[in-house]
C-alpha positions as CSV (number, residue, x, y, z in Angstrom):
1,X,38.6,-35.0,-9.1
2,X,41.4,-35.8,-11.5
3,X,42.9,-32.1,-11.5
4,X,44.9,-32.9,-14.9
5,X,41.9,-34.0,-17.2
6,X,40.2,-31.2,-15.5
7,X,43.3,-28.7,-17.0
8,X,43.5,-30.7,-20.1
9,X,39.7,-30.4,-20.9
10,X,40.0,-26.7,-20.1
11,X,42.6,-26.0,-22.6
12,X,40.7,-27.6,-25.2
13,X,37.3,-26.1,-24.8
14,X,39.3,-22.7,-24.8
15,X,41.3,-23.3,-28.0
16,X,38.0,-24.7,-29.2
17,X,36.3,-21.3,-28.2
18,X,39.1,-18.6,-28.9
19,X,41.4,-19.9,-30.7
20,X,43.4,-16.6,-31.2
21,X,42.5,-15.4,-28.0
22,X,44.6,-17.8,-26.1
23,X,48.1,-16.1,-27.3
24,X,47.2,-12.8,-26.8
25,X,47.4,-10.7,-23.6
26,X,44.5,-11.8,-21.3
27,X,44.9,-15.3,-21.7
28,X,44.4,-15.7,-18.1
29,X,41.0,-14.0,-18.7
30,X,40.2,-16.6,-21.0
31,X,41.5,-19.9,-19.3
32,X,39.8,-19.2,-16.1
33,X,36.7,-18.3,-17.7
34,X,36.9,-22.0,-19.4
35,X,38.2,-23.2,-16.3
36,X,35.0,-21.9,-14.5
37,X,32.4,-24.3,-17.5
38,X,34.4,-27.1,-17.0
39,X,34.2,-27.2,-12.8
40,X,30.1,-25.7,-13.5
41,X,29.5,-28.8,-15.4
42,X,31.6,-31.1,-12.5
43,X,29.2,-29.7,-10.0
44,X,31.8,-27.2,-8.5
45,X,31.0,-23.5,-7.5
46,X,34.0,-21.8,-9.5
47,X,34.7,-17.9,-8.5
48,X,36.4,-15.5,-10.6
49,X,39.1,-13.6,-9.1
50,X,41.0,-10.8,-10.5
51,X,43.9,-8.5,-9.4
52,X,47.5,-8.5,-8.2
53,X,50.1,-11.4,-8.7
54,X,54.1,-12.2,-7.9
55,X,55.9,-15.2,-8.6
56,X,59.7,-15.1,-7.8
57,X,61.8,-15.5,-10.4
58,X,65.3,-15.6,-8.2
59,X,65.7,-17.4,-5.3
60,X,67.2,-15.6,-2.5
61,X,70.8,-16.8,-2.9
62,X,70.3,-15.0,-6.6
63,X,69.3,-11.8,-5.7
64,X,72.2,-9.2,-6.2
65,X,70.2,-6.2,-4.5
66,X,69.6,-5.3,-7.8
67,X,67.6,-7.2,-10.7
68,X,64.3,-7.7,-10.1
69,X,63.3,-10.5,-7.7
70,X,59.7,-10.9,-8.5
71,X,57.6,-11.2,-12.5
72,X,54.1,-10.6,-11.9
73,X,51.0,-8.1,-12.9
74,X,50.3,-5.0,-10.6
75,X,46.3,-4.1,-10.8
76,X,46.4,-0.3,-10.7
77,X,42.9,0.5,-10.4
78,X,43.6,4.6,-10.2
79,X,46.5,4.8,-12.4
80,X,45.9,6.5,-16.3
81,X,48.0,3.4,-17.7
82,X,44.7,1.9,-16.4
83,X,42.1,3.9,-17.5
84,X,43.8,4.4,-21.0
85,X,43.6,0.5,-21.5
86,X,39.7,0.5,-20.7
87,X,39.3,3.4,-22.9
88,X,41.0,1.2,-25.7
89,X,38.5,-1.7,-25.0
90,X,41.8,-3.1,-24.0
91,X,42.5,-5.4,-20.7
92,X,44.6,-4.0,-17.8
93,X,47.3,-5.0,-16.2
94,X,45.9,-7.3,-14.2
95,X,45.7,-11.2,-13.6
96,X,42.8,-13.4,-13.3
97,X,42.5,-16.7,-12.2
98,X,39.5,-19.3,-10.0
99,X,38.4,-19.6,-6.3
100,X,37.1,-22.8,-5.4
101,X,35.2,-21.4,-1.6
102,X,34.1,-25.0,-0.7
103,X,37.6,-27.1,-1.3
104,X,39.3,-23.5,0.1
105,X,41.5,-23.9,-3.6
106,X,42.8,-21.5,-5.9
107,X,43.4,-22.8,-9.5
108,X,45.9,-20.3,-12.0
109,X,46.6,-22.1,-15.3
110,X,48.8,-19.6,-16.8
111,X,51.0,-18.9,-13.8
112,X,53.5,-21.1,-16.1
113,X,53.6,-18.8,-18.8
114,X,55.1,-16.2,-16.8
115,X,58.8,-16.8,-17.3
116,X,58.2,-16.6,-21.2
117,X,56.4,-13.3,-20.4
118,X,58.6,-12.3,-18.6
119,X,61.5,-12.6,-21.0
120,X,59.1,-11.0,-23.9
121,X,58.3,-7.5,-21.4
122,X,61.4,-7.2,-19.8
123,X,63.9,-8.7,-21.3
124,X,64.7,-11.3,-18.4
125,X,65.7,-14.8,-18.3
126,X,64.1,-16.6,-15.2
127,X,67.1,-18.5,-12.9
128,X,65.0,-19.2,-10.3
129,X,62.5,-21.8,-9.3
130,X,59.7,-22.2,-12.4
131,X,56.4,-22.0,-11.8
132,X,54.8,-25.5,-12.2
133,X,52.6,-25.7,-16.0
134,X,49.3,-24.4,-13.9
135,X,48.8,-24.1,-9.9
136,X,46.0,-26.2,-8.2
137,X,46.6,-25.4,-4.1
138,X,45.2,-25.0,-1.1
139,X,44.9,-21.3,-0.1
140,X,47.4,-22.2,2.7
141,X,49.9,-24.1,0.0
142,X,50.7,-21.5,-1.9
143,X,54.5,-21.7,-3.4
144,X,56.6,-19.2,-1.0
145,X,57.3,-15.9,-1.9
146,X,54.1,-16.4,-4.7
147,X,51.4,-13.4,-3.8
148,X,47.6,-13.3,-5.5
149,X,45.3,-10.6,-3.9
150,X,42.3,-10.3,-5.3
151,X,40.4,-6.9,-5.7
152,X,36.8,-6.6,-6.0
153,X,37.6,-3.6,-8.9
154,X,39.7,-5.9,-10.7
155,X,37.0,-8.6,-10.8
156,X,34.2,-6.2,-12.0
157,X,36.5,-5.1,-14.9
158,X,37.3,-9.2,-15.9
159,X,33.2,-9.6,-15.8
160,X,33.1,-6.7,-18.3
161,X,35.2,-8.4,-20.4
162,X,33.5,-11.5,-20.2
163,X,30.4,-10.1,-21.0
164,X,32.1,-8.4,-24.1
165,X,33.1,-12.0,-25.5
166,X,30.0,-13.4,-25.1
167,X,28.1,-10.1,-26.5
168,X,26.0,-9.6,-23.8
């Protein structure tokens, strides 16, 4: 499988899709939900996952004990910041990206966004290592220091969304 036409036919079926979607918070939501009808149409068994996520943004000889080492989204399944969001029709904080059980893969095609997030919510500039344009790994080959645990809450509340864009 030629993982970049795979990406590349991705992006365009969800610009295609949700054009106006794709800059807007979420977009994870919406590129693995692509993701997952491009790899249903190659054959592949794509599963959604949803929840927590870290990347470091300094590497250890940048840390000064007091900036923030890591840029992620924290799911927060009890906190109101939470549950205020769902009452908004809104999407948590949260991050969503594909399983692939049989190759024992995890695909995230926005991971590379998260520096320019990063500098838009908190004001930070990312001096570390960047995160490559999209992740395609082995479980087991996951960048160091890079964390994605995936909660079964988190994953129903992605499903809702889903079924909210296609009005189902």
């Amino acid at each position: 499988m030629n993982k970049a036409r795979v990406v590349e036919q991705t992006r365009k079926l969800v610009m295609a899709r949700w054009p106006t979607l794709i800059h807007s918070n979420g977009a994870c939501l919406y590129m693995t939900y692509g993701l997952m009808f491009v790899l249903t149409e190659m054959g592949k068994r794509p599963i959604l996952q949803a929840g927590s996520c870290d990347w470091p943004r300094l590497t250890p000889e940048q840390d000064d004990g007091i900036a923030p080492n890591f840029y992620g989204f924290v799911w927060e399944p009890d906190s109101l910041d939470t549950f205020a969001w769902l009452l908004s029709n809104t999407l948590p904080e949260m991050h969503v990206w594909c399983g692939l059980p049989e190759d024992n893969e995890i695909i995230d095609l926005t991971c590379g966004t998260f520096p320019l997030h990063c500098r838009k919510t908190l004001g930070l500039d990312w001096p570390g290592h960047q995160p490559p344009d999209y992740l395609w790994c082995k479980c087991n080959e996951v960048p160091r220091g890079v964390t994605y645990i995936a909660d079964e809450r988190a994953m129903d509340v992605a499903y809702a969304f889903i079924r909210k864009l296609e009005g189902m």
